[in-house]
N, C-alpha and C positions, 0 to 999 in steps of 0.2 A: 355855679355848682359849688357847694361846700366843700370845704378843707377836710381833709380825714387825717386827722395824728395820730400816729402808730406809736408807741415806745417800743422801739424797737428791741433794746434790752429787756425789756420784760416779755418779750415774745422768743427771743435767744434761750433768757431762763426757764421759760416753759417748757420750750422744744427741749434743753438737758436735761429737764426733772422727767421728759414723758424717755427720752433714749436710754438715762439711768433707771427705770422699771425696767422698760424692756430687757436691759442689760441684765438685771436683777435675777429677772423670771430664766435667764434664758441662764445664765450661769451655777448662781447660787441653786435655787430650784431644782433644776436639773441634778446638780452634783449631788444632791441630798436625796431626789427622786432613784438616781439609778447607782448611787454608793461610789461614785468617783470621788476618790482624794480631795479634800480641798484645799492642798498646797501652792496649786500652782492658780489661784485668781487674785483677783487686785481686790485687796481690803475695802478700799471704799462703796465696793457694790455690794458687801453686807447691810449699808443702811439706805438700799434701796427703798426700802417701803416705806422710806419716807419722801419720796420722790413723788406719790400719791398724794398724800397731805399739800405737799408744797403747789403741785398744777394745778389744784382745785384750789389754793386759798389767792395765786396769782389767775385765774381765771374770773373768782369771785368777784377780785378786784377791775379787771377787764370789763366784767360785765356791769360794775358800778360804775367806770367812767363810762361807757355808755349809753347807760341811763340817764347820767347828767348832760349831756348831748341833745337828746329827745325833749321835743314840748309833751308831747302825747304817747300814748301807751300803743298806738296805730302805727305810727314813727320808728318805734323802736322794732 
C-alpha cells in the first residue's frame, strides 16, 4: 500500500482561512445586515474575504501535489 503525506499545516491553514469566512459572514455581515454597532468585534474578521482567496489558492496547491503523485488521469 502506498504512503499518503499529508502536510499537515497546510490543512491547519485551510481549515483557519474556511473558519475566518465563516467568522466573517457571521459577524461582520450580520452587523451591517441588521444595523448592530460595530464596537464590540475583533478587527481582524474585517479581512475576512480574503480567507476565500487564500482556501482556494492552498487547495490549488493541494490539488497540484496531487497530481504529481498520479501516473494517469484514471489514478487521480
Amino acid at each position: 500500500m502506498a504512503e499518503k503525506k499529508r502536510f499537515t499545516e497546510i490543512d491547519a491553514l485551510r481549515g483557519i482561512a474556511a473558519i475566518v469566512v465563516v467568522l466573517y459572514h457571521y459577524i461582520i455581515l450580520y452587523d451591517e445586515k441588521f444595523g448592530h454597532s460595530k464596537e464590540n468585534y475583533i478587527e481582524i474578521f474585517s479581512y475576512g474575504h480574503y480567507g476565500v482567496q487564500l482556501f482556494f489558492i492552498i487547495s490549488g496547491f493541494v490539488i497540484y501535489m496531487s497530481v504529481l503523485k498520479v501516473k494517469s488521469t484514471s489514478d487521480f
